[in-house]
Every structure is written in structure tokens, then in C-alpha cells.
C-alpha positions as CSV (number, residue, x, y, z in Angstrom):
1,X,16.2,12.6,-2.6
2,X,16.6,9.9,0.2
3,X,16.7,12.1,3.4
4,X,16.9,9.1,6.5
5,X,18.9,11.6,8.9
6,X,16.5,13.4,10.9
7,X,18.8,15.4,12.8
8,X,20.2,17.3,10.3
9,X,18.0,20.4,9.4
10,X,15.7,21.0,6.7
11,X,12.2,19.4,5.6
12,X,11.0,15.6,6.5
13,X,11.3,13.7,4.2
14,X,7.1,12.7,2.8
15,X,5.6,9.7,2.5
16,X,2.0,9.4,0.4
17,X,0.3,6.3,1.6
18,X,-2.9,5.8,-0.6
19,X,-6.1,4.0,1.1
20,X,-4.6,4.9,4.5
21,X,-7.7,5.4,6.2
22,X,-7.8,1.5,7.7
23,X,-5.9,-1.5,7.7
24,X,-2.7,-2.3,6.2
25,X,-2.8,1.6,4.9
26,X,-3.4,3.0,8.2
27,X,-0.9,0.9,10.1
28,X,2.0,2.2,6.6
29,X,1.1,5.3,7.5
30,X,2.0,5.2,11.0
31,X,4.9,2.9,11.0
32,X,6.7,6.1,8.4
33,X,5.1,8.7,11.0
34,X,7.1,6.7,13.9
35,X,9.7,7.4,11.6
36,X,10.0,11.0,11.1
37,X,8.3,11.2,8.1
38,X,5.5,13.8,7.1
39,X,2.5,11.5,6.2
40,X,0.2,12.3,3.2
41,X,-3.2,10.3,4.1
42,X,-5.7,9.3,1.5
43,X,-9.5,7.7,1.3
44,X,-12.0,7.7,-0.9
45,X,-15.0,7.4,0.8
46,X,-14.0,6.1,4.4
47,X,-13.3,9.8,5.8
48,X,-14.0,8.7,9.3
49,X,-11.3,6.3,8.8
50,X,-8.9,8.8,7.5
51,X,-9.8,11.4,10.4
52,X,-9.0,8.3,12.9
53,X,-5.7,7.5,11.3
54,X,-4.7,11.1,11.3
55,X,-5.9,11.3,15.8
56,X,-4.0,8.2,15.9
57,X,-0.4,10.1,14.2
58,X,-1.3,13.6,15.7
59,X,-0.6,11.7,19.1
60,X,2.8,10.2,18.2
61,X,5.5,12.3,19.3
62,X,7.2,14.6,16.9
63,X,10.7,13.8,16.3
64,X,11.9,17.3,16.3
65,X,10.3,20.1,19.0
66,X,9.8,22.5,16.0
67,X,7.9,20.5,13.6
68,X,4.0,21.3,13.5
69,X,1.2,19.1,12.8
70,X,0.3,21.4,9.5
71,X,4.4,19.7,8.3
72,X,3.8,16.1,9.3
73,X,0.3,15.7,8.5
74,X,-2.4,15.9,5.3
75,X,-5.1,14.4,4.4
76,X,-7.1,14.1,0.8
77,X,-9.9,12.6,-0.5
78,X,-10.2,11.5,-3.8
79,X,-11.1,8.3,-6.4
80,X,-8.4,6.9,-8.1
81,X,-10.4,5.6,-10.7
82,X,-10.8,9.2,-12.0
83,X,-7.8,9.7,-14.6
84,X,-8.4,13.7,-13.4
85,X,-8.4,12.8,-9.9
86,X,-5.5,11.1,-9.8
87,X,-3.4,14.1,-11.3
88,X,-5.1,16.5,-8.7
89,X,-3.6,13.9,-6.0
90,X,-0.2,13.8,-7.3
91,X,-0.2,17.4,-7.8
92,X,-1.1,18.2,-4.9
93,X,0.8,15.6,-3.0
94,X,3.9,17.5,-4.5
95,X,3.0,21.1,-4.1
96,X,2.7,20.3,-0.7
97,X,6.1,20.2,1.0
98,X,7.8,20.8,-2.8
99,X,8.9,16.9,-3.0
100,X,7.6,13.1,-2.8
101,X,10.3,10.7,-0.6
102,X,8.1,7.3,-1.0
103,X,4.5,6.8,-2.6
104,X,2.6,3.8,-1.5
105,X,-0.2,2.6,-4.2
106,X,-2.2,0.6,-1.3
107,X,-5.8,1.7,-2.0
108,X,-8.1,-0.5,-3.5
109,X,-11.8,-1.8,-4.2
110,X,-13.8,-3.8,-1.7
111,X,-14.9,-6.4,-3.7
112,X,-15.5,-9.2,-0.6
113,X,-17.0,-7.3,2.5
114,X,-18.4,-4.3,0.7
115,X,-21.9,-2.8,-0.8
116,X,-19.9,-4.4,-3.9
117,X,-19.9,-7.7,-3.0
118,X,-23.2,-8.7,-4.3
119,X,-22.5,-7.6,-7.1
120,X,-21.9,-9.5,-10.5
121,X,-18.9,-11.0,-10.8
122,X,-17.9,-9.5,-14.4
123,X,-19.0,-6.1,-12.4
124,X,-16.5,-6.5,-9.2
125,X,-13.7,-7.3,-11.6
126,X,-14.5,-4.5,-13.8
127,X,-14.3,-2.0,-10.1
128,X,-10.7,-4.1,-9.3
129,X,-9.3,-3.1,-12.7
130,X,-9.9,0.2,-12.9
131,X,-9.1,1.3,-9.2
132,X,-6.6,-1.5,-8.2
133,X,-4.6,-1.6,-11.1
134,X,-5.2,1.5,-13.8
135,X,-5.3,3.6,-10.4
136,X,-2.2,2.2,-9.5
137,X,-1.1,2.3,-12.8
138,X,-1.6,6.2,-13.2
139,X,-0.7,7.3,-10.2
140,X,2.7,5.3,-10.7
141,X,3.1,7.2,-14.2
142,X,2.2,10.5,-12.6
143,X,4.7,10.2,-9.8
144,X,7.4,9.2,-11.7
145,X,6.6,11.9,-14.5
146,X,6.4,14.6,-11.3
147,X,10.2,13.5,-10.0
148,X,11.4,13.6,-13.9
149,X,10.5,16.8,-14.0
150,X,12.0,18.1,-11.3
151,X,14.9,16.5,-12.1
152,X,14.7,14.7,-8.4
153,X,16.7,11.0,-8.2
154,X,16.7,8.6,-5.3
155,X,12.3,8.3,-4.6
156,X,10.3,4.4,-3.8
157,X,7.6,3.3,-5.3
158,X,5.6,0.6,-3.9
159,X,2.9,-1.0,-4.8
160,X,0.5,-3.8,-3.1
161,X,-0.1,-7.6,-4.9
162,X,-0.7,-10.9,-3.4
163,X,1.2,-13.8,-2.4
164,X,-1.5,-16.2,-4.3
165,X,-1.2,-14.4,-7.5
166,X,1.3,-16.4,-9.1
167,X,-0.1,-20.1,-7.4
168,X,-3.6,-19.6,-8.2
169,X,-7.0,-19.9,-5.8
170,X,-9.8,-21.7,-6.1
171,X,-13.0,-19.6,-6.1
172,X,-14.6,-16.3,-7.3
173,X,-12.0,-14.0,-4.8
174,X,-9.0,-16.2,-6.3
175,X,-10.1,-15.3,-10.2
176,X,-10.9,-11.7,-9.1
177,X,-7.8,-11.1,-7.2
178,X,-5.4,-13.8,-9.2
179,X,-6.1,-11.6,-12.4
180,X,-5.6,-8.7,-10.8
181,X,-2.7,-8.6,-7.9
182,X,-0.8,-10.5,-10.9
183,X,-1.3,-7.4,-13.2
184,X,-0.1,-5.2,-10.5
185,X,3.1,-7.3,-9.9
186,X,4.0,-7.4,-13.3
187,X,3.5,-3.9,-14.3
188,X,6.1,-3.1,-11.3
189,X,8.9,-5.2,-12.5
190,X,8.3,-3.3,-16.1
191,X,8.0,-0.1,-14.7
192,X,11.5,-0.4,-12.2
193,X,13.2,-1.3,-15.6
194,X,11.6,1.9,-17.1
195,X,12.4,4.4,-14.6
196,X,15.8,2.9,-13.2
197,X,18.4,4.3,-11.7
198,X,16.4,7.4,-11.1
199,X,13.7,5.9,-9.1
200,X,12.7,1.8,-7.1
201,X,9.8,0.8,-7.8
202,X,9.3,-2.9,-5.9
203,X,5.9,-4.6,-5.0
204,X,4.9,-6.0,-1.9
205,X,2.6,-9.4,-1.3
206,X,1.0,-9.9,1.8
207,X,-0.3,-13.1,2.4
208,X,-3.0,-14.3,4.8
209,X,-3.1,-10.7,7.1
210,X,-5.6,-10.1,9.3
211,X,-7.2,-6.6,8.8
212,X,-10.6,-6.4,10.2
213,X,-11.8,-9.3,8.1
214,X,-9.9,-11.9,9.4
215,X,-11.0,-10.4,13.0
216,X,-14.7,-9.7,13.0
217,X,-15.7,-12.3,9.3
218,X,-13.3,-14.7,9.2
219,X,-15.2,-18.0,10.0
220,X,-13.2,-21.0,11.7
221,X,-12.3,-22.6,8.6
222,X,-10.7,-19.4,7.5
223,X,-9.0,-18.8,10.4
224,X,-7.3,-22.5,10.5
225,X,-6.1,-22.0,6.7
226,X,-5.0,-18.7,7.4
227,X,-2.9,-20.4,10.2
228,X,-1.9,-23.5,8.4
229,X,-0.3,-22.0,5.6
230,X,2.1,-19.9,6.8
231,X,5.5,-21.7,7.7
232,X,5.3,-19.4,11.4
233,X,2.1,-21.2,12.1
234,X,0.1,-17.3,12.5
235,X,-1.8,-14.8,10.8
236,X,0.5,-11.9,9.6
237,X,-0.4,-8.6,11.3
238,X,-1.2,-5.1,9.4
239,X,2.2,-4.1,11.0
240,X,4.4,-6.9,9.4
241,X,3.3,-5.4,6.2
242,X,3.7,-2.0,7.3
243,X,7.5,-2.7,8.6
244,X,8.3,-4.6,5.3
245,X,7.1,-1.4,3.1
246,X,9.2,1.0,5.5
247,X,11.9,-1.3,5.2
248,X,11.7,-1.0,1.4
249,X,11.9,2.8,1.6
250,X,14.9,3.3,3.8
251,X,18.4,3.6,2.5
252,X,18.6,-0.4,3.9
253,X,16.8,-1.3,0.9
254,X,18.6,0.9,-1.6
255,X,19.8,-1.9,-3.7
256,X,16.5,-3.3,-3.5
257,X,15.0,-2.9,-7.1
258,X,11.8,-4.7,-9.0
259,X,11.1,-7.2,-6.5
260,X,8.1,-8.6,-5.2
261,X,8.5,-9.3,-1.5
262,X,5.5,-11.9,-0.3
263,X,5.2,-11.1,3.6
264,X,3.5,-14.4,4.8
265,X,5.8,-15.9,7.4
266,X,6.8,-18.1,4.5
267,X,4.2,-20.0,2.7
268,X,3.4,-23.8,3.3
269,X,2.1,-25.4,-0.2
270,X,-0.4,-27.8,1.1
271,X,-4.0,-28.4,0.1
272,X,-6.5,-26.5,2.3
273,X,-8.5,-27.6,5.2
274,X,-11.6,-29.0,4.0
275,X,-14.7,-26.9,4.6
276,X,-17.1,-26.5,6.9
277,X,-20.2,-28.0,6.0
């Protein structure tokens, strides 16, 4: 199913990036476009952020004269906490070049930034659990179902925790995403010892990245423990994550099975700065 060489002829191999339409998901989706790979994009809501990430591939160069922009490129909305539109997605993520290379369960709630962040706690777990993990969840179950089906061997699965997950974090994010990230991590490792040999399924932890957050909300005490606990003395970058989940798809990783990677320039266990009165 793996299909790297992109001189040889026949169809790209696909890439489904889910929640592609800013962020760590835009920047996945691009890093496997760079790499001649036909790019399924998907939102929920944030179509002006999908339309962007799909100008921002449409101006990449094609690796091969003869591809066309209708083969590399396709965009769908939908709201992975619908059970019915999550099999819609898969389906048609499939029917559209025949076959799934790599799916990449990114998407999730806004819980911190978001018209959801005033919400009640019990409430903004409640939206993490059923879009963050039971989308990720079922659309993990419906790929692998998909590639069983069609008898197809050799496809990556990865999915998107946290670095903090397993230490803990103090505070109403650290509960929410804690409980969370942690299900996701751990529903991975059972599901690459469910589906193995057939298919790798591996989950990746970023740590302290700095998506538009960290640029435009981050306050100064943020910004220094961002800095502070990484071992490389930075915040990570969309891209790191993007390269590490590429990296994980490619035949470089092939013997790379039910991990979960943290990409956070290695993490310094210290207590955190003292706030900002």
C-alpha cells in the first residue's frame, strides 16, 4: 500500500489530514503535499481556513507535469462528532482516488480560545470527548474496517495526544486535556495491537507548539514556560509536528508501530515559573 517512489507511474499515494484547515493540520497537510502526496483537507466549520490551506498547496509545485489539481487536492467539510458523518468522510475519502496511504486524526474541539471556552467545565469536557476522542475513535475503526475490506496492507494511522498527558497539569485545560489526550494515547497502543501487521497505528504528542495561540494569546508568563520546559530552550513550531507525522508515514518509519512520539525538543521536569500577578 506504501507507495514512496514518485517516479514510478501510477496514482499518488493520499494522505487524509483531519482539522487541516489551521495550525498543526494545515502545516501536516502541506509538509505530505511537498511530498508528492494527494492531500484530503478537512474542517468543520473553519471553511475559510480550509480554502486558505488548499491556495497555500495549489501553489506548491507538482511533482509530476501531468498531475492535476482535481488528483492532489480535496477538500470536505464535515463534524466528527456525528457517528453518520464520520462514515460519509471515510467513504468518501476512499472513493476518491480508490485507496487511503496515511489518515491523520488531528481535528479537535476548541475548548481554550473558542465560543466554547466560557462554557462549563463538565460541558467543554463533554465537546472534547465526543469530537477529540469518539471522533477519533470512529474514524480510526472506519478506516481500518475500509482497508480490511479491500484487503489493502501497509496504511498509518496517526493520531494527535499530548506530551502532559501522562505527567499531569495543574488547572482546568490540564483536567480537560489530561483526561482526554491520555484516552487518545491509549486507545492507539490497543488499536496497533488490534490491527497489526496489516496496518501502524502510532500517536504523536506535541508539547508546548506555538499555533496561533502561543502567537497572538500567549501572555509573558506563558511564553517563558513554554520556553523553559523544553530541553532546546524554544517553542516547537507547527512544522516540527508536521515533519515528525510525515516521518511516521514514510517507509523510514515502517518498523515504527504503537508508539507515542512527544515532539517537545525534549522535556525539562521542573516546576513552572511563577505567575504573573
Amino acid at each position: 500500500m506504501h507507495r514512496e517512489n514518485l517516479e514510478r507511474s501510477g496514482p499518488m499515494p493520499v494522505a487524509v489530514i483531519t482539522g487541516s484547515s489551521s495550525g498543526i493540520g494545515r502545516e501536516t497537510a502541506l509538509e505530505f503535499a511537498r511530498n508528492g502526496y494527494s492531500v484530503l483537507l478537512h474542517a468543520h466549520r473553519n471553511v475559510a481556513g480550509l480554502q486558505e490551506t488548499a491556495n497555500r498547496i495549489r501553489a506548491l509545485p507538482s511533482p509530476r507535469d501531468a498531475d492535476t489539481l482535481e488528483a492532489r487536492l480535496r477538500c470536505i467539510t464535515s463534524d466528527i462528532a456525528c457517528p453518520a458523518a464520520c462514515r460519509s468522510l471515510v467513504q468518501a475519502a476512499f472513493a476518491w482516488q480508490g485507496s487511503v496511504d496515511v489518515w491523520v486524526n488531528n481535528a479537535g474541539a476548541d475548548v481554550l480560545t473558542g465560543s466554547s471556552s466560557s462554557q462549563p467545565f463538565e460541558e467543554r469536557l463533554q465537546l472534547l470527548l465526543n469530537v477529540d476522542v469518539c471522533g477519533t475513535i470512529r474514524l480510526c475503526r472506519l478506516v481500518c474496517q475500509e482497508l480490511a475490506d479491500r484487503s489493502i496492507t501497509g496504511g498509518s494511522i496517526t493520531n494527535i495526544g499530548w506530551d502532559q498527558a501522562s505527567l499531569g497539569m495543574e488547572g482546568e485545560p490540564g483536567q480537560l486535556f489530561c483526561t482526554t489526550k491520555s484516552a487518545i494515547e491509549s486507545f492507539s497502543r490497543a488499536l496497533a495491537m488490534s490491527v497489526a501487521p496489516r496496518v501502524r497505528v502510532n500517536c504523536v504528542c506535541p508539547g508546548w507548539i506555538q499555533t496561533s495561540w502561543g502567537v497572538e494569546q500567549a501572555s509573558d508568563y506563558w511564553a517563558q514556560r513554554a520556553t523553559n520546559e523544553s530541553l532546546l530552550q524554544r517553542w516547537g513550531t507547527p512544522q516540527d509536528v508536521a515533519c515528525c507525522i510525515r516521518w511516521l508515514a514514510s517507509s523510514d518509519a515502517a518498523f515504527i508501530n504503537g508508539q507515542s512520539i512527544a515532539v517537545n525538543g525534549g522535556r525539562r521536569f521542573s516546576a513552572p515559573p511563577t505567575r504573573e500577578s
